[in-house]
GUFI-366452 format. One record per residue (C-alpha): residue number from 0; residue in three letters; x, y, z. Coordinates in Angstrom, 2 decimals. Each point is the difference from the previous one (the first is absolute). Last residue first. Layout:
<nodes>
NODE   seq   type         u         v         w
NODE   NUM    ALA         X         Y         Z
...
</nodes>
This chain:
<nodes>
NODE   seq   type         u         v         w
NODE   452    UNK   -206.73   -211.65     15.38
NODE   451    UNK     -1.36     -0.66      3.34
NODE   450    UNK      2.58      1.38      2.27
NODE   449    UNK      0.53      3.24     -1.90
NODE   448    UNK     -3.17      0.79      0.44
NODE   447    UNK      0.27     -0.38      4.00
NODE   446    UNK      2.52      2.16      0.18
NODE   445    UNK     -1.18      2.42     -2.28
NODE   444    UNK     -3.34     -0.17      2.64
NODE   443    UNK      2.16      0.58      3.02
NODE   442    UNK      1.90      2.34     -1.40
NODE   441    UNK     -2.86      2.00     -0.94
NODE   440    UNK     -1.53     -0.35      3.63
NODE   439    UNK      3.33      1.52      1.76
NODE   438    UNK     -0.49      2.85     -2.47
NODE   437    UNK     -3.49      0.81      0.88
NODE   436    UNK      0.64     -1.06      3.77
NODE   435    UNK      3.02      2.84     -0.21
NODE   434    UNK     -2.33      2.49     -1.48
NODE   433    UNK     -2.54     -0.15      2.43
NODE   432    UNK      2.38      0.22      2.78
NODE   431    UNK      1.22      2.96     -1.39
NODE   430    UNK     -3.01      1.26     -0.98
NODE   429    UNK     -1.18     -0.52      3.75
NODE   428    UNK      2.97      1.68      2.17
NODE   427    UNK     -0.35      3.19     -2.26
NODE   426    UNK     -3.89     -0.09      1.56
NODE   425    UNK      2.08     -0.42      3.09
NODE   424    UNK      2.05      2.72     -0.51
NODE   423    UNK     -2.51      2.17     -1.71
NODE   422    UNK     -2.08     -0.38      3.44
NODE   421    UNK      2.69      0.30      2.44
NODE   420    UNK      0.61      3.65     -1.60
NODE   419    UNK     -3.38      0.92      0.00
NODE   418    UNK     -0.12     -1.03      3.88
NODE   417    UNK      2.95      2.15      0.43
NODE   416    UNK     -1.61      2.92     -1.94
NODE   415    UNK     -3.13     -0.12      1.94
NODE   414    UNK      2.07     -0.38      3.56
NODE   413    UNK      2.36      2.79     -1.01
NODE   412    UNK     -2.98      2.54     -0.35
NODE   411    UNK      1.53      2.85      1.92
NODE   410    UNK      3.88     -0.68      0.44
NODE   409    UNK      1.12     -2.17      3.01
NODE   408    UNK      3.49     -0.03     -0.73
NODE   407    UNK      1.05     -2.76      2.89
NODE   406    UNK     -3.21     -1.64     -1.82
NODE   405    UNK      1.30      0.46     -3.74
NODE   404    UNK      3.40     -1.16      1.03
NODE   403    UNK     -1.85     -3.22      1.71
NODE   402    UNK     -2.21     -0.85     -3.07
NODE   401    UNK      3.08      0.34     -2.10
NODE   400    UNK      1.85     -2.86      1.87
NODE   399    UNK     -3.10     -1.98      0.20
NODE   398    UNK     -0.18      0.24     -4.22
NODE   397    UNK      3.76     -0.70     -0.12
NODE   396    UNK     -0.75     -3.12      2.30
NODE   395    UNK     -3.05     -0.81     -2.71
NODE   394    UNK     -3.16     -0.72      1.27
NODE   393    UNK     -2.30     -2.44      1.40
NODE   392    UNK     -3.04      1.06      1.54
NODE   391    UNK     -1.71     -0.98      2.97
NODE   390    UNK     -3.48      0.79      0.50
NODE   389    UNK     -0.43      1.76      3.15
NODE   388    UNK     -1.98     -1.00      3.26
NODE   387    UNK     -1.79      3.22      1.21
NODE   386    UNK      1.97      1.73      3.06
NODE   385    UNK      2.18      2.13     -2.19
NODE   384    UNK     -2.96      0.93     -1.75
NODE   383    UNK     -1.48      0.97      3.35
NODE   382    UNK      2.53      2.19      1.02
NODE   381    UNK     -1.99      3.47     -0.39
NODE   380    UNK     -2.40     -1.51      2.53
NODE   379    UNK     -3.06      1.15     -1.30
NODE   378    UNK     -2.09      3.33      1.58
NODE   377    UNK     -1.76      0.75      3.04
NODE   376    UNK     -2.30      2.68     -0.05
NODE   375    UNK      0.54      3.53      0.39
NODE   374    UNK     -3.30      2.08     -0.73
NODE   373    UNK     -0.91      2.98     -2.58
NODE   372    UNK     -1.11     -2.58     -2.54
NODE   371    UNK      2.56     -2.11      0.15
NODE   370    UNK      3.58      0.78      1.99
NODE   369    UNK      2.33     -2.65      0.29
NODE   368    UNK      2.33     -2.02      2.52
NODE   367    UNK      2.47     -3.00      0.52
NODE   366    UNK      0.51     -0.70      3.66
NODE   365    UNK      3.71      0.82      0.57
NODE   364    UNK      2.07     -1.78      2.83
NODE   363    UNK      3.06      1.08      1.13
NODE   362    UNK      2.92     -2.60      1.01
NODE   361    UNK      3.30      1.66     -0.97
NODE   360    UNK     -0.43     -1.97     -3.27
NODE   359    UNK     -3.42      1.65     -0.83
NODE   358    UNK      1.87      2.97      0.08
NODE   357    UNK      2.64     -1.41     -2.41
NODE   356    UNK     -2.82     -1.52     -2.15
NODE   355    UNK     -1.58      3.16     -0.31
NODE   354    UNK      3.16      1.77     -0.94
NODE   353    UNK     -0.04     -2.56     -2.90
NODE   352    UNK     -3.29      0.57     -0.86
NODE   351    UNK      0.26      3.73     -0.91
NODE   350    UNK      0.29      0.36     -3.43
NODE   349    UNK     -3.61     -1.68      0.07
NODE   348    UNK     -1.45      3.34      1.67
NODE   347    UNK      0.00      0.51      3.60
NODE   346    UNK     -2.43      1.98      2.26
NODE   345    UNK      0.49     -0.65      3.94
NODE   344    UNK     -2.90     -0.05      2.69
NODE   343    UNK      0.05     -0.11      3.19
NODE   342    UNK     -3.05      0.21      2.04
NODE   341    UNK      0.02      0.32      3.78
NODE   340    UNK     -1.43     -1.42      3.48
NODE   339    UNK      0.96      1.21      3.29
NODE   338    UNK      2.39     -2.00      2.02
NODE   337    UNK      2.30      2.54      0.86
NODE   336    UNK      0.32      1.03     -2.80
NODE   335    UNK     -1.47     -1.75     -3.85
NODE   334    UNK      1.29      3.10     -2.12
NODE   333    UNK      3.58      1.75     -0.33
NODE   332    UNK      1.53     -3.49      0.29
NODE   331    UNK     -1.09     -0.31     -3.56
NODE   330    UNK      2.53      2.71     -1.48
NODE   329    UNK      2.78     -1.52      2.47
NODE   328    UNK     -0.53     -2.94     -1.08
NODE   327    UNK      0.45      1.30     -3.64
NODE   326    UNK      2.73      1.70      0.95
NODE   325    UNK      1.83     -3.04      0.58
NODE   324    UNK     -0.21     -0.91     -3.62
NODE   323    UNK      2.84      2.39     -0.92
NODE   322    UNK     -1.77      1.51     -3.38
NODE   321    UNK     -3.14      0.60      1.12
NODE   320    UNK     -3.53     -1.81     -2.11
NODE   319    UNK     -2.07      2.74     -1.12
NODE   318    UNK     -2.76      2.28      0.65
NODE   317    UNK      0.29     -2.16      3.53
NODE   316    UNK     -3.51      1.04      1.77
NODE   315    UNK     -0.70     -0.21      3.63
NODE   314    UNK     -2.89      0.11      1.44
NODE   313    UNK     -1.92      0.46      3.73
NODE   312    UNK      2.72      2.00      1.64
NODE   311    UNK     -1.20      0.36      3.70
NODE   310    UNK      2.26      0.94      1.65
NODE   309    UNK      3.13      2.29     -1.43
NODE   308    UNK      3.34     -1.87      0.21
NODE   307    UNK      1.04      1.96     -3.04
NODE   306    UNK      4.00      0.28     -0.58
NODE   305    UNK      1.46     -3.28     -0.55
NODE   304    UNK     -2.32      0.13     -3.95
NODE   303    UNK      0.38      3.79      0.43
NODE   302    UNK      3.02     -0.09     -2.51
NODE   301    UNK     -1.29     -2.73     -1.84
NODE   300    UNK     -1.94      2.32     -2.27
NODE   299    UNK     -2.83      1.88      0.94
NODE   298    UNK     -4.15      0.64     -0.66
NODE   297    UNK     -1.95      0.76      2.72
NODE   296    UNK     -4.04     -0.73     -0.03
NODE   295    UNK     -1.97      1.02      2.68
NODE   294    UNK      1.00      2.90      1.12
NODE   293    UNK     -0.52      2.59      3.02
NODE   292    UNK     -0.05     -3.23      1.87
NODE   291    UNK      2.06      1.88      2.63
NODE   290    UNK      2.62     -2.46     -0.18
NODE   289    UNK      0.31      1.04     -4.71
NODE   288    UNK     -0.09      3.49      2.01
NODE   287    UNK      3.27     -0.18      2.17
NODE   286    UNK      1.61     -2.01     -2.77
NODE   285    UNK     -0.83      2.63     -2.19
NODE   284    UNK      1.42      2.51      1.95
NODE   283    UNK      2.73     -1.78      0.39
NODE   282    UNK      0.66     -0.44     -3.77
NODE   281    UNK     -0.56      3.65     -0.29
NODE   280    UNK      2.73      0.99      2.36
NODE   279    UNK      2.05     -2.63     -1.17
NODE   278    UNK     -0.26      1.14     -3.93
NODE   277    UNK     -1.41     -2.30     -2.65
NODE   276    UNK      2.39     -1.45     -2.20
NODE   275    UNK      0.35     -3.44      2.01
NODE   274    UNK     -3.51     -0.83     -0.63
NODE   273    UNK     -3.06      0.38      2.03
NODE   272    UNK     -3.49      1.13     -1.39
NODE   271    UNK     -3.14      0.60      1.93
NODE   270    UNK     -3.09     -0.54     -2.76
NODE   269    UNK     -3.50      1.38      0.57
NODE   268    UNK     -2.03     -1.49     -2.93
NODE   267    UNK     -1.81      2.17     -2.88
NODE   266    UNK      0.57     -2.51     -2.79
NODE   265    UNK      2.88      2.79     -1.31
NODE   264    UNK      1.32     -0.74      3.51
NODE   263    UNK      0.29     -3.75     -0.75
NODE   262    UNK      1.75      0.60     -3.08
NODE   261    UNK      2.99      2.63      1.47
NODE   260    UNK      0.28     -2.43      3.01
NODE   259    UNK      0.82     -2.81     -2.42
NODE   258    UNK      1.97      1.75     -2.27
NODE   257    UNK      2.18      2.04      3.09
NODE   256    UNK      0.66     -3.71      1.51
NODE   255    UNK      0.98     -1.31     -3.67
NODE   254    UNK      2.66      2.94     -0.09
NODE   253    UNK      0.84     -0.42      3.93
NODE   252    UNK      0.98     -3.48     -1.05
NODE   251    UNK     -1.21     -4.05      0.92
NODE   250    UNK     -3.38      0.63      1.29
NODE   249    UNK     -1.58     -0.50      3.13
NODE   248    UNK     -3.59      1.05      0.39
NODE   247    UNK     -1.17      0.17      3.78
NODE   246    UNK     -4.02     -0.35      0.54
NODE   245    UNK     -1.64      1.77      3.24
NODE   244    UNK     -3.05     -1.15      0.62
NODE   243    UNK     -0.85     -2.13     -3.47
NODE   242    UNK     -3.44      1.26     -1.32
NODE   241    UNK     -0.39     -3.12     -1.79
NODE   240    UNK     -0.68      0.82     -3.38
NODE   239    UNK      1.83      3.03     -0.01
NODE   238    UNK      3.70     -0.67      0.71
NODE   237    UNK     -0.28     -3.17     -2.42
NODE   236    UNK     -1.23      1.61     -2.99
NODE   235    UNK      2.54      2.97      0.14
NODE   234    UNK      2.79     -2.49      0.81
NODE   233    UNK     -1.42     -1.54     -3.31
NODE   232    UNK     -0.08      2.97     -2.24
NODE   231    UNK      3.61      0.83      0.63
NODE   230    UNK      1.17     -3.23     -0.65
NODE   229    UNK     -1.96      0.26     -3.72
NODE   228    UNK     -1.08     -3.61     -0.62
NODE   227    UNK      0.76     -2.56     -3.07
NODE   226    UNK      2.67     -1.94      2.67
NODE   225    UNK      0.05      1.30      3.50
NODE   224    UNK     -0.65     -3.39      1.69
NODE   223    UNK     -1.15      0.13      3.35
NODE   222    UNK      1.79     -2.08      3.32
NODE   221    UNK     -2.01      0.47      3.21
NODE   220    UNK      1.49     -0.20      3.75
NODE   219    UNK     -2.58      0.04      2.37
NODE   218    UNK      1.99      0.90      2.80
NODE   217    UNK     -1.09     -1.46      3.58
NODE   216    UNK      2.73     -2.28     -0.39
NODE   215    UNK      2.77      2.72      0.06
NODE   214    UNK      2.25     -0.80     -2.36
NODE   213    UNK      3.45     -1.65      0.02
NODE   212    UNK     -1.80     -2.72      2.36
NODE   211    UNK      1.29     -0.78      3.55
NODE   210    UNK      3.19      2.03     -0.45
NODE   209    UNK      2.62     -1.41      2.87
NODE   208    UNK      0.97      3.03      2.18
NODE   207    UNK      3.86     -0.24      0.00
NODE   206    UNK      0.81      1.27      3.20
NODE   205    UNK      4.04      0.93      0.26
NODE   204    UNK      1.38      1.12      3.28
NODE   203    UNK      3.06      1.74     -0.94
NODE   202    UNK      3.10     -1.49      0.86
NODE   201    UNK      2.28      3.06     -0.27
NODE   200    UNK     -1.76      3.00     -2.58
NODE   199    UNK      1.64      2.99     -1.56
NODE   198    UNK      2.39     -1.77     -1.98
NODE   197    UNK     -1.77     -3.39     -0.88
NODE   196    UNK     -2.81      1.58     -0.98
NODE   195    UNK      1.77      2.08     -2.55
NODE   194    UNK      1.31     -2.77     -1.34
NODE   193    UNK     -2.96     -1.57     -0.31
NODE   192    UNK     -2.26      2.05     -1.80
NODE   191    UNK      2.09     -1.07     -3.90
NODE   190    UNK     -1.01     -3.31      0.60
NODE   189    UNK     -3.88      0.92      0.37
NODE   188    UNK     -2.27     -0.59      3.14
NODE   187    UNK     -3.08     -0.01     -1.18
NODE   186    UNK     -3.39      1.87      1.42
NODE   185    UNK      2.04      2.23      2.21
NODE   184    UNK      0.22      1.54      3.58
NODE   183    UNK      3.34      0.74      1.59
NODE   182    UNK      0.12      1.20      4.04
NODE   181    UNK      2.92      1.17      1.09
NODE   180    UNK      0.95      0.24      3.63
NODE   179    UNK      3.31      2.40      0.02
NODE   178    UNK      2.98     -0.22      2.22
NODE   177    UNK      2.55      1.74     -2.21
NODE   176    UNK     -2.01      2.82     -0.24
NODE   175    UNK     -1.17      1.99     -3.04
NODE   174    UNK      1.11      1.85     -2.43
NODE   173    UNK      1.32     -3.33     -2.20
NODE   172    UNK     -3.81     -1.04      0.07
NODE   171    UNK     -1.17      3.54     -1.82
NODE   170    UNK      3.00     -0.61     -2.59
NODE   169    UNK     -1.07     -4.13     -0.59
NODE   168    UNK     -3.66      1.31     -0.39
NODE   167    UNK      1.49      2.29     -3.11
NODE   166    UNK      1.79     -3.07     -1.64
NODE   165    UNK     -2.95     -2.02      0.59
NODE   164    UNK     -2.13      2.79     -2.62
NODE   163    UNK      0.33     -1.81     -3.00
NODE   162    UNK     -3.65     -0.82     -0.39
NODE   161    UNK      0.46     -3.29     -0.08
NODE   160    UNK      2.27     -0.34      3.30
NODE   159    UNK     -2.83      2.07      1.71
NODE   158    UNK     -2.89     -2.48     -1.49
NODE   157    UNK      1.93     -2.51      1.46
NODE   156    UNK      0.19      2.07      3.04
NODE   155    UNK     -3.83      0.39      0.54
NODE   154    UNK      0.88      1.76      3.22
NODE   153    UNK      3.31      1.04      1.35
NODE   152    UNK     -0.86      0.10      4.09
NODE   151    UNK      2.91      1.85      2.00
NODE   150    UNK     -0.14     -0.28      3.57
NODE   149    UNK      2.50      1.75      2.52
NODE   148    UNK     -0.37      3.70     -1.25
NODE   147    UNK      2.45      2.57      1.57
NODE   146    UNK      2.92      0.24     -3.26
NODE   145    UNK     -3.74      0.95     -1.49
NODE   144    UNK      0.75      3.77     -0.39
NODE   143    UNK     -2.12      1.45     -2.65
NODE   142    UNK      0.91      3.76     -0.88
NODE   141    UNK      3.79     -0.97     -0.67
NODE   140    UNK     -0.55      0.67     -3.63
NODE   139    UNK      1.24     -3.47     -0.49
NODE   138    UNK     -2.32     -1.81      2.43
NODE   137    UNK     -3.13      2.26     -2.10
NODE   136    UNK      1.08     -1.14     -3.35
NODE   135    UNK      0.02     -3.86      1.70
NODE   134    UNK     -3.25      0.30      1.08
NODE   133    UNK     -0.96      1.23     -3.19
NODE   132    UNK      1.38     -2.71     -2.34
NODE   131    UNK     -1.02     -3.27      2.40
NODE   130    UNK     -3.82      0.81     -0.02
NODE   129    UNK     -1.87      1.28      3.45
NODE   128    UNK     -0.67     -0.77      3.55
NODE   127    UNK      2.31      1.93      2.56
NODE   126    UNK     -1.73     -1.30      3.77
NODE   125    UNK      0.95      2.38      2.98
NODE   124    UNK      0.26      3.13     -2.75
NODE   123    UNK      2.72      2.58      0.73
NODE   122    UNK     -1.04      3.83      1.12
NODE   121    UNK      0.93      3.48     -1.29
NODE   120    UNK      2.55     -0.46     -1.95
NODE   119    UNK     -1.87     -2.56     -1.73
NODE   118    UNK     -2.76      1.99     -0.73
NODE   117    UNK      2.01      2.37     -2.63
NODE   116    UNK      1.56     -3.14     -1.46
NODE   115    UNK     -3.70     -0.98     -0.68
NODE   114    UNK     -0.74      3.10     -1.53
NODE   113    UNK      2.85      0.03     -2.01
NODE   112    UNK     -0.45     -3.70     -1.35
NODE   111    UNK     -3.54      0.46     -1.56
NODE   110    UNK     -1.25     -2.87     -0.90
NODE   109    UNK      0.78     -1.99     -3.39
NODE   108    UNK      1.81     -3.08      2.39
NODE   107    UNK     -1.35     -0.91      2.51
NODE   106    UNK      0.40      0.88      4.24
NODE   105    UNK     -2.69     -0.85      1.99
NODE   104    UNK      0.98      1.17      3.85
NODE   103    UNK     -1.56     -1.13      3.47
NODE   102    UNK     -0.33      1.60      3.00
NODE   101    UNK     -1.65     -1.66      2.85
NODE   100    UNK     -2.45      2.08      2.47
NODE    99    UNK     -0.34     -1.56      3.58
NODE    98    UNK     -3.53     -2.76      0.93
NODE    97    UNK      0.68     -1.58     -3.48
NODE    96    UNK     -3.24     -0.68     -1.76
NODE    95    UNK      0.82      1.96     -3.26
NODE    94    UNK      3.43     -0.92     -0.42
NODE    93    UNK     -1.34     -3.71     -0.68
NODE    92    UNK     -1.66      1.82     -3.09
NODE    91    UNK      2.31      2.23     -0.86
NODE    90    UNK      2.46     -3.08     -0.25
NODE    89    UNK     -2.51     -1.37     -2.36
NODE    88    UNK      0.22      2.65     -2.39
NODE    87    UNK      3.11      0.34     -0.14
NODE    86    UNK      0.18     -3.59     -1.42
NODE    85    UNK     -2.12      1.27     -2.45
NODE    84    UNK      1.51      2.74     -0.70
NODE    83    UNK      3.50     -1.53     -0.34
NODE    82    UNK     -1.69     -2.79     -2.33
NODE    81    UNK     -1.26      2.94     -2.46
NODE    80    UNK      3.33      1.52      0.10
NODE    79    UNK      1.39     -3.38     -0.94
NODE    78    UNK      3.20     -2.02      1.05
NODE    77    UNK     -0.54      0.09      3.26
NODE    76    UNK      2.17      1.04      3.16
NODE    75    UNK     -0.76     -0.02      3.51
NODE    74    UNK      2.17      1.83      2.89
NODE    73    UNK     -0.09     -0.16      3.40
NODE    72    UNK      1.47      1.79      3.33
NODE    71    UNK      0.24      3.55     -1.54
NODE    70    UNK      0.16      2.03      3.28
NODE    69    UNK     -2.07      2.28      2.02
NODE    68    UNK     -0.32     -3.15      2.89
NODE    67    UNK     -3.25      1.04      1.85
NODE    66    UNK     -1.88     -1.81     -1.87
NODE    65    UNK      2.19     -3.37      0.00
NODE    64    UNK     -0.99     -2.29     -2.66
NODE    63    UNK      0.14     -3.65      0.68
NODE    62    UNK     -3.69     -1.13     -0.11
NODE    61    UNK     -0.13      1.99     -3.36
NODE    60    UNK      3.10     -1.98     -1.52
NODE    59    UNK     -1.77     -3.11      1.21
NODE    58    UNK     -3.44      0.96     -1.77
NODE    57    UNK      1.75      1.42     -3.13
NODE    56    UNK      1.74     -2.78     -0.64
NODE    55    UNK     -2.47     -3.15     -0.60
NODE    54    UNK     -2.61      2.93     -0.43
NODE    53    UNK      1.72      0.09     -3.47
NODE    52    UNK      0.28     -3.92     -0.39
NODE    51    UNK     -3.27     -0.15     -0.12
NODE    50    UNK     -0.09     -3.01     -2.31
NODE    49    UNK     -1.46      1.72     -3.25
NODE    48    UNK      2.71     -0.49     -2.77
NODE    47    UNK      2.00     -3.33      1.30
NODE    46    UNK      2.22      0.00      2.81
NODE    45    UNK      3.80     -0.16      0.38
NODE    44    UNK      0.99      1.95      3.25
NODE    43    UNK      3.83     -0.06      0.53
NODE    42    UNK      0.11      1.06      3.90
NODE    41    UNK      2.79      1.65      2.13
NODE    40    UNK     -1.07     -0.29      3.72
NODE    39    UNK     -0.79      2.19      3.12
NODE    38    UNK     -2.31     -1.81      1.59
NODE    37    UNK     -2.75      1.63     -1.38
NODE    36    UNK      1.16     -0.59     -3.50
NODE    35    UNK     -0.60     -4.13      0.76
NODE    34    UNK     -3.23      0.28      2.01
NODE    33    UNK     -1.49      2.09     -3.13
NODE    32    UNK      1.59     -2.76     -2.37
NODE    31    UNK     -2.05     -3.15     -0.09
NODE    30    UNK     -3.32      1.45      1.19
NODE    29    UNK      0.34      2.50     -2.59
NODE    28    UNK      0.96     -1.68     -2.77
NODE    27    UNK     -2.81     -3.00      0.60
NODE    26    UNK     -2.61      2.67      0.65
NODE    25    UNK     -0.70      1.55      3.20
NODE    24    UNK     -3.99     -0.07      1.55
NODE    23    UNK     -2.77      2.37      0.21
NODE    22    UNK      1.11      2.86     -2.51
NODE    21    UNK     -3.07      2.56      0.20
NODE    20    UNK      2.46      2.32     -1.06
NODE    19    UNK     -2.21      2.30      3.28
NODE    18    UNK      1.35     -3.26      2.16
NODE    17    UNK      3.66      0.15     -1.76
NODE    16    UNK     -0.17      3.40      1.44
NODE    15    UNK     -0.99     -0.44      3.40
NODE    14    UNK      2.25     -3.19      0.22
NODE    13    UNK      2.56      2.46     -0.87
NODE    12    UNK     -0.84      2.53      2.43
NODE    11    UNK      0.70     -2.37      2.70
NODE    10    UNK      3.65     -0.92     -0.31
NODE     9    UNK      0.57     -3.19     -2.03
NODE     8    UNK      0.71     -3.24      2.59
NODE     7    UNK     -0.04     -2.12     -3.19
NODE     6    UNK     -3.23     -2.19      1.78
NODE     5    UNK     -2.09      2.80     -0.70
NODE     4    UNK      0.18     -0.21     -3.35
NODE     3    UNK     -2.05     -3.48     -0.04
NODE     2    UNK     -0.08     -3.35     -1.16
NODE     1    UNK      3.69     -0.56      0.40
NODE     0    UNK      2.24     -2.69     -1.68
</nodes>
């Protein structure tokens, strides 16, 4: 494996950038698969959340560019807008140091199309970085002409397949050349991907980068029970009391996003706010300002969770525990980069163990926490009656059988009435024993009256 970038062979002006990144040597993705793409290669990528898989593309498709070639010779696409910016971001960085001027083109969805068509007939993009519904808008029109491209990199494209946008990546592959390097990069590689692997792509070179730990391990990952306190209250609590620098609060809709933020702001905190409802243009600009450090707290739902790659992000907050569990790597990934240390920390309430036990089923690890007297402290283990030794207790097979509908129920209060229910059956249990010995004993002593007469 190397130990440096400038064993890859990369033109100069990369190692000029990567030296202003302050990136000193290649991850695991990135040592594994920048030799690969350079030489011409399809690749399957399958890296966790924070490999560097995006330099693992950008820097060979960069190396490969030809300035003076007035063509589309790559294309990118990504799910989100907010992972198309950032991604175009970092291509305007590499851009930056090379020696001729490279042209590159976001396209997103919620932009405006005219003025972009309007460009396009004027000059095409070298590098075409944007989300799979535009870029294939603009291929229809006839503004975008990417029949000359010979890489095509689908990003996060088992969030793609999610999404429902595959279908449109499929129509912006079938415009372009037979002879096509593709590049695929994905977290998981679902059943319903492969197919359309398996037509665009002929022996890929697959690199399966092993995951070390789900999380980071320089995340402190805490665990705080919601029960008897106000949610909103608490992220309040826990955004001031440490003076977090920049703090990311996931929640699970753009209705509990808009609560949060709405709270917060009435407590005289500067709030960004990303949800799916908010328009591009603004979203972007936010973006642009949550990088800035214009903010210090942004609230958002899962759409940004693939989207910020923003250094630096000190917290993370899960309002609540994500449907798909995968987002809540995703959610955490935000924090603990490149080495740096982070804080994750996820509210549940008792309704929630089971999706605790999933996650703690993938392999996370919680530390149990609370806050007392304006601190957080560490808190019980909330399995220690599990862990106590238990008295047994014999009961009924129709009593078990009711025990279990009233768990798969799980109704508030089913453990009081249960145990009220064990009790009258064993205190039923009793008089019928006690009766029995009664009788069994007057037998016994007619019997033995009867013996003597």
């Amino acid at each position: 494996m190397s130990q440096t970038f400038g064993e890859f062979g990369l033109k100069p002006f990369l190692l000029a950038a990567l030296t202003e990144l302050q990136f000193k040597a290649p991850t695991e993705v990135q040592a594994k698969l920048i030799p690969v793409v350079r030489a011409g290669k399809s690749v399957v990528g399958q890296s966790q959340t924070g490999s560097g898989k995006t330099h693992a593309f950008l820097l060979p498709i960069f190396d490969g560019l030809e300035a003076d070639n007035h063509e589309v010779q790559a294309v990118i696409t990504t799910p989100s807008r907010e992972l198309a910016y950032q991604i175009y971001e970092d291509a305007k960085q590499l851009a930056k140091f090379s020696p001729e001027p490279l042209r590159l083109g976001n396209y997103v969805g919620g932009t405006d199309k005219r003025r972009q068509i309007e460009k396009l007939e004027h000059e095409q993009p070298q590098l075409v970085i944007g989300t799979p519904g535009r870029i294939r808008d603009l291929i229809k029109t006839g503004a975008l002409d990417v029949h000359t491209a010979s890489q095509f990199v689908v990003d996060e494209a088992d969030m793609t397949l999610d999404l429902g946008f595959l279908a449109d990546v499929d129509q912006i592959a079938a415009r372009m050349p037979e002879k096509l390097q593709m590049m695929v990069f994905s977290a998981t590689i679902p059943e319903k991907l492969k197919p359309f692997l398996r037509k665009y792509m002929a022996n890929p070179v697959v690199e399966e980068i092993p995951v070390k730990s789900v999380i980071s391990p320089t995340i402190d990952n805490w665990l705080l029970a919601t029960k008897g306190h106000s949610k909103n209250a608490l992220i309040y609590q826990l955004l001031t009391m440490g003076e977090p620098y920049l703090a990311l609060v996931f929640a699970n809709t753009k209705q509990r996003v808009i609560e949060i933020a709405t709270y917060l702001k009435q407590q005289n905190l500067k709030v960004a706010v990303i949800h799916g409802d908010v328009p591009a243009r603004q979203r972007k600009r936010v973006m642009r300002e949550v990088q800035n450090l214009d903010y210090q707290f942004v609230v958002a739902t899962d759409l940004a969770a693939r989207g910020i790659d923003i250094d630096g992000v000190s917290h993370v907050i899960n309002d609540g525990i994500p449907e798909d569990l995968d987002y809540f790597v995703h959610r955490v990934g935000r924090t603990g980069r490149k080495g740096l240390p982070g804080t994750a920390i996820t509210f549940y309430s008792p309704d929630e163990e089971d999706q605790i036990e999933a996650l703690e089923d993938m392999g996370i690890t919680f530390k149990p926490k609370e806050i007392k007297n304006g601190e957080v402290v560490d808190s019980f283990d909330r399995n220690r009656r599990q862990k106590r030794a238990k008295k047994t207790v014999k009961i009924s097979g129709a009593m078990a059988g009711k025990i279990h509908k009233k768990k798969q129920k799980v109704k508030p209060g089913y453990k009081r009435k249960i145990k009220q229910a064990i009790s009258k059956e064993q205190m039923y249990e009793r008089r019928l024993k006690q009766r029995q010995d009664r009788r069994t004993s007057k037998k016994q002593k007619k019997s033995s009256s009867q013996r003597y007469q």
